[in-house]
MARPA-682016 format. One record per residue (C-alpha): residue in one letter; residue number from 1; x, y, z. Coordinates in nm, 2 decimals. Each point is the difference from the previous one (the first is absolute). Layout:
<martors>
<martor residu="a" num="NUM" px="X" py="Y" pz="Z"/>
...
</martors>
This chain:
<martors>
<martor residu="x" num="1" px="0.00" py="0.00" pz="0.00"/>
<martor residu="x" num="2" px="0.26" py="0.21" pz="0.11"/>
<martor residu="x" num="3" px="0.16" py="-0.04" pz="-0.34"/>
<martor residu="x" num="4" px="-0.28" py="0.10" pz="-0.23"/>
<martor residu="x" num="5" px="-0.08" py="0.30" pz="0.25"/>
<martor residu="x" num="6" px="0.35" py="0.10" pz="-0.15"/>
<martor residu="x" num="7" px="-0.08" py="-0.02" pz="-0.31"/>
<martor residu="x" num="8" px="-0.33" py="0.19" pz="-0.01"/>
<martor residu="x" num="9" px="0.17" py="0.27" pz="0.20"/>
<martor residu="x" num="10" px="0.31" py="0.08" pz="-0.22"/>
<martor residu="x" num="11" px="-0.20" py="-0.05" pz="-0.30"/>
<martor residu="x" num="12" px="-0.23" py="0.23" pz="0.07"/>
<martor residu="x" num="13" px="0.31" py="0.25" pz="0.07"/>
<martor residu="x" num="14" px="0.18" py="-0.06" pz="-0.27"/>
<martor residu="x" num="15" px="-0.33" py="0.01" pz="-0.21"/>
<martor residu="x" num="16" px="-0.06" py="0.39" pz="0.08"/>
<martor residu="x" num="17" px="0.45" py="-0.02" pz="-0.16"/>
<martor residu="x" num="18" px="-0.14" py="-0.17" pz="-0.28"/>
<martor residu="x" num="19" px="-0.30" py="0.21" pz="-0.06"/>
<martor residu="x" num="20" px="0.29" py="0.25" pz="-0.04"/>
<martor residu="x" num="21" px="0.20" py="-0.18" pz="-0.26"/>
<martor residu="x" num="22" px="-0.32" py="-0.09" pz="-0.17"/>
<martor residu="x" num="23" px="0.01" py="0.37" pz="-0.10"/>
<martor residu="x" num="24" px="0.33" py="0.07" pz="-0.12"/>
<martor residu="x" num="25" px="0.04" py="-0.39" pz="-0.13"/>
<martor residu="x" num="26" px="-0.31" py="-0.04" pz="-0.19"/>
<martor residu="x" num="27" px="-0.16" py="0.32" pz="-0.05"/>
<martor residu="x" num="28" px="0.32" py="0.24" pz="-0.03"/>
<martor residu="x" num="29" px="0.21" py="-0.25" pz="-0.18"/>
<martor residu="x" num="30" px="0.25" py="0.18" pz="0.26"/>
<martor residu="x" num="31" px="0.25" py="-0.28" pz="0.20"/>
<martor residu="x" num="32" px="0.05" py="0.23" pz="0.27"/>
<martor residu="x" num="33" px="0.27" py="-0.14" pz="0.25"/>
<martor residu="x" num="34" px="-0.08" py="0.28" pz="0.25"/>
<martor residu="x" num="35" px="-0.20" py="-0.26" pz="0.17"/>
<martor residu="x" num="36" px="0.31" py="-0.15" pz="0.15"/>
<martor residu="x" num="37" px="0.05" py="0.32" pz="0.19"/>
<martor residu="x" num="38" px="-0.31" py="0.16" pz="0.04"/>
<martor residu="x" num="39" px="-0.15" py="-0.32" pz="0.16"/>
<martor residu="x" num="40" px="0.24" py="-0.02" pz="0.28"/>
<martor residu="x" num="41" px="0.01" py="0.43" pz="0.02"/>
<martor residu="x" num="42" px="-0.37" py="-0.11" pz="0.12"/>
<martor residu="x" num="43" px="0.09" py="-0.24" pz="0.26"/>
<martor residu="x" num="44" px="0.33" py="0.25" pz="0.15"/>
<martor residu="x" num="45" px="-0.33" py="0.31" pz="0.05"/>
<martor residu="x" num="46" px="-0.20" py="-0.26" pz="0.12"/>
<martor residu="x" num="47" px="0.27" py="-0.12" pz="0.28"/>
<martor residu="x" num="48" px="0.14" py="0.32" pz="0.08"/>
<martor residu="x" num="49" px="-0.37" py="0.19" pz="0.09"/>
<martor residu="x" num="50" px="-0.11" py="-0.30" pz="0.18"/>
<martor residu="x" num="51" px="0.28" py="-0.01" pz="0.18"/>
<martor residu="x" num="52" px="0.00" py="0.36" pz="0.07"/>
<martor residu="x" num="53" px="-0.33" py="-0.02" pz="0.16"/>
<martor residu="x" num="54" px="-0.21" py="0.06" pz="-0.32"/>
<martor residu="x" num="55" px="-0.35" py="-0.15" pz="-0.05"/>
<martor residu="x" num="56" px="0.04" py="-0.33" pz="-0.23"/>
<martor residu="x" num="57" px="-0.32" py="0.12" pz="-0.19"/>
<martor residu="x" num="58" px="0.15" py="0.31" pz="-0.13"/>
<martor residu="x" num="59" px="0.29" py="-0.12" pz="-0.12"/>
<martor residu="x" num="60" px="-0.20" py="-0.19" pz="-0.32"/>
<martor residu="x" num="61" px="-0.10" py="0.36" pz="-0.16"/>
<martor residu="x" num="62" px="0.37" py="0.14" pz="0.10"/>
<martor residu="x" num="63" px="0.15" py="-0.29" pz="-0.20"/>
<martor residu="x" num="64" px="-0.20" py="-0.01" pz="-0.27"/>
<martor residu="x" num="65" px="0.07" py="0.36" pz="-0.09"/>
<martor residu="x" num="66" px="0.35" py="-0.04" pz="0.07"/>
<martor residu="x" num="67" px="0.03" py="-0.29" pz="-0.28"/>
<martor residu="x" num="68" px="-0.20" py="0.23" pz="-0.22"/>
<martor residu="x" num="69" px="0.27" py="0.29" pz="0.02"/>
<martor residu="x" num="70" px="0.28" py="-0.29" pz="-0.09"/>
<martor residu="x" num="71" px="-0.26" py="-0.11" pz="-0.30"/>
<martor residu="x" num="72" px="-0.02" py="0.38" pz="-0.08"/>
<martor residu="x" num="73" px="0.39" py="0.06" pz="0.01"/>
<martor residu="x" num="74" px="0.05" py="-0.37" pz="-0.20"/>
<martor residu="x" num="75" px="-0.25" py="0.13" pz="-0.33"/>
<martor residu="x" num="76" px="0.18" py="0.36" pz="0.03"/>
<martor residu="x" num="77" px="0.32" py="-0.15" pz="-0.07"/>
<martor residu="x" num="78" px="-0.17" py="-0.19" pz="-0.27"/>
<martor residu="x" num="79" px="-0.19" py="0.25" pz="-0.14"/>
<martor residu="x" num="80" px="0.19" py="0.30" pz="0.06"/>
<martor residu="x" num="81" px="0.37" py="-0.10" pz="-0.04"/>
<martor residu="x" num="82" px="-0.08" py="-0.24" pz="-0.29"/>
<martor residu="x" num="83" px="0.16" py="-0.26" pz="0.22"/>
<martor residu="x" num="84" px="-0.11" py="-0.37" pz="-0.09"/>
<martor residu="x" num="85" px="-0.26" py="-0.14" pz="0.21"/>
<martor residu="x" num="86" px="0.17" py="-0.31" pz="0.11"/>
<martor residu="x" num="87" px="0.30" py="0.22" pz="0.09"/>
<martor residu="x" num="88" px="-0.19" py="0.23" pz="0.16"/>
<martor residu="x" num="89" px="-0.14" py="-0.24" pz="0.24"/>
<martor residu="x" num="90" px="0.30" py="-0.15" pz="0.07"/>
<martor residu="x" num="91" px="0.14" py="0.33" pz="0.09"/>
<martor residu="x" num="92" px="-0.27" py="0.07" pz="0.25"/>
<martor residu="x" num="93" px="0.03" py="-0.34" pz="0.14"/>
<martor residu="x" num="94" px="0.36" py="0.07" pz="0.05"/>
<martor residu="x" num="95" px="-0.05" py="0.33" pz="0.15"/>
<martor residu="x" num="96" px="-0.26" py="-0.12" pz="0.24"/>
<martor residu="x" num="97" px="0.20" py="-0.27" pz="0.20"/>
<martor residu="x" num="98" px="0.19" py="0.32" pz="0.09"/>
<martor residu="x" num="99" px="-0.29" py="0.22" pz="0.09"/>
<martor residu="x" num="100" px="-0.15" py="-0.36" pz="0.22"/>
<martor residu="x" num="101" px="0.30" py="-0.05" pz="0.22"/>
<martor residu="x" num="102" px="0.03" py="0.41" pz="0.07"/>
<martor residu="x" num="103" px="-0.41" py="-0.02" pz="0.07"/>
<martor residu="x" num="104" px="0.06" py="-0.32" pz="0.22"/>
<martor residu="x" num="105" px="0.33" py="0.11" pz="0.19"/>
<martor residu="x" num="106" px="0.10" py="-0.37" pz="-0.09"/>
<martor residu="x" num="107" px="-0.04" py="-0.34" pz="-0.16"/>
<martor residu="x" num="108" px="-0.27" py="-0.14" pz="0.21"/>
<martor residu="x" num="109" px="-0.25" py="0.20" pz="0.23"/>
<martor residu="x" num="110" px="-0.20" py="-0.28" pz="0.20"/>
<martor residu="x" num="111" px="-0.34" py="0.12" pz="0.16"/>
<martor residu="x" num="112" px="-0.11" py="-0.28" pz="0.16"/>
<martor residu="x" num="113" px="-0.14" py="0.14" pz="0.31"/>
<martor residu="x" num="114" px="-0.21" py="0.28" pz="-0.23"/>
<martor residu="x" num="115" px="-0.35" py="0.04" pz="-0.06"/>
<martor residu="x" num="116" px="-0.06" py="-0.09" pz="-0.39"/>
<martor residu="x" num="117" px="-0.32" py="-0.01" pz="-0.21"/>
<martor residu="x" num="118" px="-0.04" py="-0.36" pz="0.12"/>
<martor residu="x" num="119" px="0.06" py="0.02" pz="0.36"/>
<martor residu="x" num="120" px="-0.11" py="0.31" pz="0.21"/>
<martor residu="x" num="121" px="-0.29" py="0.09" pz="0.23"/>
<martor residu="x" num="122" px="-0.31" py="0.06" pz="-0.21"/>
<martor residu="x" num="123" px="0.07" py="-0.26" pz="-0.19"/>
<martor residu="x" num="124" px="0.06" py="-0.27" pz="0.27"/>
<martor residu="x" num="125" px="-0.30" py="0.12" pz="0.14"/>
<martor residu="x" num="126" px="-0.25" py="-0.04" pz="-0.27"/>
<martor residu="x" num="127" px="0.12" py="-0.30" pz="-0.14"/>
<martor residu="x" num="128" px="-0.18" py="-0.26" pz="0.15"/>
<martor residu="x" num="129" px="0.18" py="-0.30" pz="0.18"/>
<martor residu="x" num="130" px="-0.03" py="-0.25" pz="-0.25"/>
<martor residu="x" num="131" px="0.10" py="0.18" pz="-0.31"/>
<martor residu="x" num="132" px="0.34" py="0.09" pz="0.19"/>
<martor residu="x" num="133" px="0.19" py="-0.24" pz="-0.17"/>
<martor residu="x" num="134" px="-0.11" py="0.12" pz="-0.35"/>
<martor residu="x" num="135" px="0.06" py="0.35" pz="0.12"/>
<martor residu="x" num="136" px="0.28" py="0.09" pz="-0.24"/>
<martor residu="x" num="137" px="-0.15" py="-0.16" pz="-0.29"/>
<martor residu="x" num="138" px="-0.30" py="0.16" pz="0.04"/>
<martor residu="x" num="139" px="0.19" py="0.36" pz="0.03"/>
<martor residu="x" num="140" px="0.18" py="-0.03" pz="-0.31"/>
<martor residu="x" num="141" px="-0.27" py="-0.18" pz="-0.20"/>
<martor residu="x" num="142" px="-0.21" py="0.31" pz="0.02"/>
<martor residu="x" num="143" px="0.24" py="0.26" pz="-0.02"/>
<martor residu="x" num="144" px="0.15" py="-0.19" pz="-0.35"/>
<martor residu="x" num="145" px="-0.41" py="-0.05" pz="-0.10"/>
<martor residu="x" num="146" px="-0.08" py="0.40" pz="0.03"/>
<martor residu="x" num="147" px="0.36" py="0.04" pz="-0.15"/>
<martor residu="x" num="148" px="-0.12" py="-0.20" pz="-0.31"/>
<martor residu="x" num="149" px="-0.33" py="0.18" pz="-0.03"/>
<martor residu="x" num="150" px="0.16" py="0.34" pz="0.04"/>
<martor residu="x" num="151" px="0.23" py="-0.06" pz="-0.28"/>
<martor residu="x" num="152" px="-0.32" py="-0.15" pz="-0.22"/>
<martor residu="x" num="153" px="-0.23" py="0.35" pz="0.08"/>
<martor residu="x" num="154" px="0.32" py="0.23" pz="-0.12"/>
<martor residu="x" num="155" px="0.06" py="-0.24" pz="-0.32"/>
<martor residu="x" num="156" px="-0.40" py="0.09" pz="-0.05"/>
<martor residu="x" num="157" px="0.10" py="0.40" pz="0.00"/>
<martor residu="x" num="158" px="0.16" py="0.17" pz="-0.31"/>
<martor residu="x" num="159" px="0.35" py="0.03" pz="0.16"/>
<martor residu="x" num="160" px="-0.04" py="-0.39" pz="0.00"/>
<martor residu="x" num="161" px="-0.12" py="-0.06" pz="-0.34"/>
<martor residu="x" num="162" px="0.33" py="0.26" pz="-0.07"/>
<martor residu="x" num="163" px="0.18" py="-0.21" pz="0.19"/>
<martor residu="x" num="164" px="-0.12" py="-0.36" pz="-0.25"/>
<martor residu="x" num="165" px="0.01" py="0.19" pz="-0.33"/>
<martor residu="x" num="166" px="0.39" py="0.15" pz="0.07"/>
<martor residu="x" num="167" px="0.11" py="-0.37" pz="0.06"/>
<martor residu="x" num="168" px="-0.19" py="-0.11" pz="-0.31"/>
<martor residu="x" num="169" px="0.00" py="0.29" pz="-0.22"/>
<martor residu="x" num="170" px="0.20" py="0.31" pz="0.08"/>
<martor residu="x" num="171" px="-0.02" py="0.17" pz="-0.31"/>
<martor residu="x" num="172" px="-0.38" py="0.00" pz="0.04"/>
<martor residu="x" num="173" px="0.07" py="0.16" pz="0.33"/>
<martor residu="x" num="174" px="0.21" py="0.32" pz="-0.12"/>
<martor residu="x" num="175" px="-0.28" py="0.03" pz="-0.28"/>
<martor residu="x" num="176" px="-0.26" py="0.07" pz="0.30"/>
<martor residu="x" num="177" px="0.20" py="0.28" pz="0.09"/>
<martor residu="x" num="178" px="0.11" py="-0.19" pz="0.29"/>
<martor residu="x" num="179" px="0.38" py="0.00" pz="0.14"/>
<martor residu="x" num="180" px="0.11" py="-0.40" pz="-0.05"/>
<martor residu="x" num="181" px="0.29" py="0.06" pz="0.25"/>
<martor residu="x" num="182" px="-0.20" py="0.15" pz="0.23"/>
<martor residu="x" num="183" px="-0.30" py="-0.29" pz="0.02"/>
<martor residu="x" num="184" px="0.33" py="-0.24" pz="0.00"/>
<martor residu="x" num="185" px="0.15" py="0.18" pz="0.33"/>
<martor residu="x" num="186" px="-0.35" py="0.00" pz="0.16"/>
<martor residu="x" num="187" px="0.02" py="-0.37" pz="-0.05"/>
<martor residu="x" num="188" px="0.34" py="-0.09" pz="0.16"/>
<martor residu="x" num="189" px="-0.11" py="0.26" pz="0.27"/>
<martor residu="x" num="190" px="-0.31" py="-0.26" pz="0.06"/>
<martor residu="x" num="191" px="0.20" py="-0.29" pz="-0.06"/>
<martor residu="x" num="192" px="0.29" py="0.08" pz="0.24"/>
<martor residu="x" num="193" px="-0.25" py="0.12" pz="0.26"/>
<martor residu="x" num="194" px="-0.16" py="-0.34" pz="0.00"/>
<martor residu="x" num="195" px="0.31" py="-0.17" pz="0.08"/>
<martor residu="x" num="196" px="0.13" py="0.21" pz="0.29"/>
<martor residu="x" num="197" px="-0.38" py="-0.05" pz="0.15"/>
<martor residu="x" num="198" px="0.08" py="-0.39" pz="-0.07"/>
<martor residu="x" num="199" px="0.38" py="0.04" pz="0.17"/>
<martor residu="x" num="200" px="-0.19" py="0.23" pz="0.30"/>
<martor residu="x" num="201" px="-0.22" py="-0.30" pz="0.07"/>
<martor residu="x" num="202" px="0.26" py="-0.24" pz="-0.04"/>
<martor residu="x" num="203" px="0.21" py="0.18" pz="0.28"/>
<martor residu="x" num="204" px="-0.25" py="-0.01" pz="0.25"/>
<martor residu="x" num="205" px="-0.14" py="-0.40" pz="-0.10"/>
<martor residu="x" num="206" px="0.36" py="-0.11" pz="0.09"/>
<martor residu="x" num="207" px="0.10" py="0.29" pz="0.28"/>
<martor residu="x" num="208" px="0.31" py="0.08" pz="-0.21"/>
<martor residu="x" num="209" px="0.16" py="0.21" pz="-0.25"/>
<martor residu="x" num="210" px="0.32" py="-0.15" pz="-0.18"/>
<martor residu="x" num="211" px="0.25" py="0.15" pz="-0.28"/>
<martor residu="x" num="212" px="-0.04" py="-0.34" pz="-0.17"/>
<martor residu="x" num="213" px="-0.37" py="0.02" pz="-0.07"/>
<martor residu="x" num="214" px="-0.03" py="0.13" pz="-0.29"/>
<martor residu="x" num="215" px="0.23" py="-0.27" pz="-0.23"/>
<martor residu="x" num="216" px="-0.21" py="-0.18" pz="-0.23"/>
<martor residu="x" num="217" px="-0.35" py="0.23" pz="0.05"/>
<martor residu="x" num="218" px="-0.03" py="0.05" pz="-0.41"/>
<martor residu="x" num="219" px="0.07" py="-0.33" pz="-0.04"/>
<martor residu="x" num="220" px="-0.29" py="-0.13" pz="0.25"/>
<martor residu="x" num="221" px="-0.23" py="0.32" pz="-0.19"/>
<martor residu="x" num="222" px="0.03" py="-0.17" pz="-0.30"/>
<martor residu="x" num="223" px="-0.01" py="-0.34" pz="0.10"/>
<martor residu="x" num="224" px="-0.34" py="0.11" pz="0.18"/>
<martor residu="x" num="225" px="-0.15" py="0.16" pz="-0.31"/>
<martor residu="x" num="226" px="0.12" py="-0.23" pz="-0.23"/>
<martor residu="x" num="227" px="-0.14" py="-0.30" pz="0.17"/>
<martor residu="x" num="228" px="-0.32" py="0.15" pz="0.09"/>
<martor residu="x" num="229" px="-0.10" py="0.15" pz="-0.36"/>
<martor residu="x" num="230" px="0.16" py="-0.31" pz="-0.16"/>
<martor residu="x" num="231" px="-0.22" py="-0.27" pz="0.15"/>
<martor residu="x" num="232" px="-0.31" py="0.22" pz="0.10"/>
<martor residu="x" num="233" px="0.01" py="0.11" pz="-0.38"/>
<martor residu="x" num="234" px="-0.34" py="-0.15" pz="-0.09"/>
<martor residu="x" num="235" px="-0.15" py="0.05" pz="0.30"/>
<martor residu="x" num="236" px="-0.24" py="0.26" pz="-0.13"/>
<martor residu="x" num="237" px="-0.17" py="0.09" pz="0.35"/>
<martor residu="x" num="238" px="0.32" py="0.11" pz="0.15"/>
<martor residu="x" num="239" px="0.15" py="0.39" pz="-0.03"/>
<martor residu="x" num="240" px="0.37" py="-0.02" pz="-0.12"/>
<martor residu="x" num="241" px="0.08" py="0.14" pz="0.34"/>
<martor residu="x" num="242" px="-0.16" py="-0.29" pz="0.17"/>
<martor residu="x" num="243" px="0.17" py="-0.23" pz="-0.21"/>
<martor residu="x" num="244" px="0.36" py="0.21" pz="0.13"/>
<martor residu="x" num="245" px="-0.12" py="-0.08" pz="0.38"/>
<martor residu="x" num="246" px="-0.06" py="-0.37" pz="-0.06"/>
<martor residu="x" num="247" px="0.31" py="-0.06" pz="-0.19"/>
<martor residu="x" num="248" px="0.19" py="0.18" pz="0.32"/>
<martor residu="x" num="249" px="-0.10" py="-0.27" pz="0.24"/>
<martor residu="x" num="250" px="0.04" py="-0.31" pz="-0.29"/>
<martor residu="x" num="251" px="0.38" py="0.17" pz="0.01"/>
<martor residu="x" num="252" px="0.04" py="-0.02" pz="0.38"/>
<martor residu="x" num="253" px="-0.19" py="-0.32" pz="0.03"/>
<martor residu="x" num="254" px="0.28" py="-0.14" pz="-0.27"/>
<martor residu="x" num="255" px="0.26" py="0.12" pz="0.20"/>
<martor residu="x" num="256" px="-0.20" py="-0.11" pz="0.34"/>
<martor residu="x" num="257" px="0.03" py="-0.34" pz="-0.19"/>
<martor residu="x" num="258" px="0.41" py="-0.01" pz="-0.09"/>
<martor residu="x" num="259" px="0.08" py="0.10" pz="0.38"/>
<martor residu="x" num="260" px="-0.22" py="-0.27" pz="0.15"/>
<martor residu="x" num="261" px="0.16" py="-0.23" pz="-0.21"/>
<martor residu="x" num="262" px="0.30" py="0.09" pz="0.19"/>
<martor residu="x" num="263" px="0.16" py="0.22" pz="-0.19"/>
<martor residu="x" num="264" px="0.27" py="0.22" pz="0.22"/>
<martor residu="x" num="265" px="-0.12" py="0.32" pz="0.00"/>
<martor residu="x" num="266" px="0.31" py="0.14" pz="-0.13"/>
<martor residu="x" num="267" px="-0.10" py="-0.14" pz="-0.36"/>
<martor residu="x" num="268" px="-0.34" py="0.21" pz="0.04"/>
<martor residu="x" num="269" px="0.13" py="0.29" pz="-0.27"/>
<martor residu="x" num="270" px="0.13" py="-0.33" pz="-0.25"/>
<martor residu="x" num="271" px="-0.35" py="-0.19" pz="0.05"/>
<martor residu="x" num="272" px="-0.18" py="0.39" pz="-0.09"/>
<martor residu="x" num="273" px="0.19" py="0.08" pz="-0.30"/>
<martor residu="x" num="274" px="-0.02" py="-0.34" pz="-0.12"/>
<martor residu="x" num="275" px="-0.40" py="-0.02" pz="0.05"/>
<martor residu="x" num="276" px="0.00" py="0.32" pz="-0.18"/>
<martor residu="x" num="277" px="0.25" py="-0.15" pz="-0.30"/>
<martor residu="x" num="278" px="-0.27" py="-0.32" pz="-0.05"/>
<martor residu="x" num="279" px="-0.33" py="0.23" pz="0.06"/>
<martor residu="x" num="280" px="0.16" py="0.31" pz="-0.30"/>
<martor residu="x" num="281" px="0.07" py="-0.32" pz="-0.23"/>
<martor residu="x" num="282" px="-0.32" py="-0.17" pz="0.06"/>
<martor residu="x" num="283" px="-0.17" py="0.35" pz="-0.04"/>
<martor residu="x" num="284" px="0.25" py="0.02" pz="-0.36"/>
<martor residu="x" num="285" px="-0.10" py="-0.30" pz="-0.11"/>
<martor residu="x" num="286" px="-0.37" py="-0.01" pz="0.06"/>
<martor residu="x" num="287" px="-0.03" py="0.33" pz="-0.17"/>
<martor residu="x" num="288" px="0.21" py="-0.19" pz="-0.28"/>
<martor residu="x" num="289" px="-0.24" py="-0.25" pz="-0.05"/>
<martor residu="x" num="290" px="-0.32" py="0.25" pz="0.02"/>
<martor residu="x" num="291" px="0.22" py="0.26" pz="-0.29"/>
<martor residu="x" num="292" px="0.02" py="-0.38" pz="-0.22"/>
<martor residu="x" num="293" px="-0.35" py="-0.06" pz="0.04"/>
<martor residu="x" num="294" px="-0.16" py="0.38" pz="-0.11"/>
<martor residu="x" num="295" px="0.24" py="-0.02" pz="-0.27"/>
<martor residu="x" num="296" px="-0.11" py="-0.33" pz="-0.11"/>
<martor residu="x" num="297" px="-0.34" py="0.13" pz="0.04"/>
<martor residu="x" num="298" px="0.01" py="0.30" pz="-0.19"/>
<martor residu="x" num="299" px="0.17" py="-0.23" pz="-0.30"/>
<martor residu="x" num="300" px="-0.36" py="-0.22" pz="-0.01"/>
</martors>
């Protein structure tokens, strides 16, 4: 039980990350690395305020605005300097393991003793007695739920349309009088504000911020989106969004799977890049086939 309470719990954080990469992945066409800094620049505010006395609460809205600043400094570089956007995220990643360890004070702040979102007063005291071992679960299952719909409402508004039509078409953008760099910055702001919320939550869920935890939070992004738009494909009830948060906890619960098969934990970041290797190829090749068959289609 323990196990798959894991699971549900880190999926669900990492969903609200992948939410994030779904936008600059899929809908931006953007592979922003920023994410490897900009999720653990969420988990160093998170520690620091809580540890400084600061309720746990606040510090969702304070990260998520931070992460948007890093998103809007990420497409200025981009847009503005001309720079290449995989470069440009890489140079924000690389910046921000800087700017973490001078917001932290040092590689590891525990708060272990702190009120979070998941353990304080109010809500130990409303949560009734026999829920309390689903406590954290439950937490982060509706935070990443009203995350999910949030981001569905703005995709429903004209920015978010922007937003699609930019990825898809940008020319068709500039024709609406409509500044393509500008929608695209808006979008990393989003994007990167999604993940810091994701590394804030993290912070508090394990009652620690670490230097370290940012390696390999693209890679788990993708994996996450890849997965969950990949086999939820045809699965015409769901919102592509949905589909993100699903494949988020299938990518835990595979990793769940390798360690309680025994693998050591130190071969966690080789079992994540290789799940990711056999989930791109599989993605690859099952697009393969489905390219083969609409050609041999249209040739009828």
């Amino acid at each position: 039980m323990a196990l798959v309470l894991s699971v549900f719990e880190q999926g669900f954080i990492y969903a609200i990350m992948a939410l994030g990469m779904y936008i600059t992945y899929k809908i931006l066409d953007f592979p922003d690395m920023t994410v490897d800094g900009s999720f653990p620049m969420g988990a160093a505010i998170t520690a620091i305020l809580i540890s400084r006395g600061m309720n746990a609460a606040i510090t969702l809205p304070i990260c998520f605005v931070a992460g948007g600043v890093v998103g809007v400094i990420t497409g200025l570089i981009h847009v503005k300097l001309k720079v290449r956007d995989l470069l440009s995220g890489i140079i924000m990643m690389t910046a921000l393991y800087s700017v973490n360890l001078t917001i932290a004070g040092r590689a590891n702040v525990p708060i272990y003793n702190m009120n979070t979102i998941f353990d304080n007063d109010f809500i130990n005291g409303i949560m009734p007695t026999v829920l309390k071992p689903f406590q954290t679960v439950i937490i982060v299952t509706i935070i990443a739920v009203l995350t999910k719909y949030i981001l569905d409402a703005y995709m429903a508004t004209k920015s978010g349309f922007l937003l699609r039509a930019v990825g898809d078409n940008d020319t068709l953008v500039t024709s609406l009088g409509v500044d393509k760099g500008m929608v695209k910055i808006v979008g990393l702001a989003i994007a990167n504000g999604l993940v810091a919320l994701s590394g804030c939550i993290f912070a508090q869920q394990q009652r620690f911020f670490d230097i370290s935890i940012g390696t390999g939070t693209a890679v788990i992004g993708l994996a996450s989106v890849i997965i969950g738009t990949s086999l939820l494909k045809k699965v015409s009830f769901l919102r592509i969004t949905s589909s993100v948060v699903i494949g988020s906890i299938i990518y835990k619960a595979c990793v769940a799977a390798a360690v309680r098969l025994g693998l050591p934990s130190t071969y966690m970041k080789f079992v994540t890049s290789a799940l990711f290797l056999l989930i791109l190829v599989f993605s690859m090749e099952k697009n393969g086939r489905n390219n083969t068959k609409a050609g041999k289609n249209v040739s009828k």
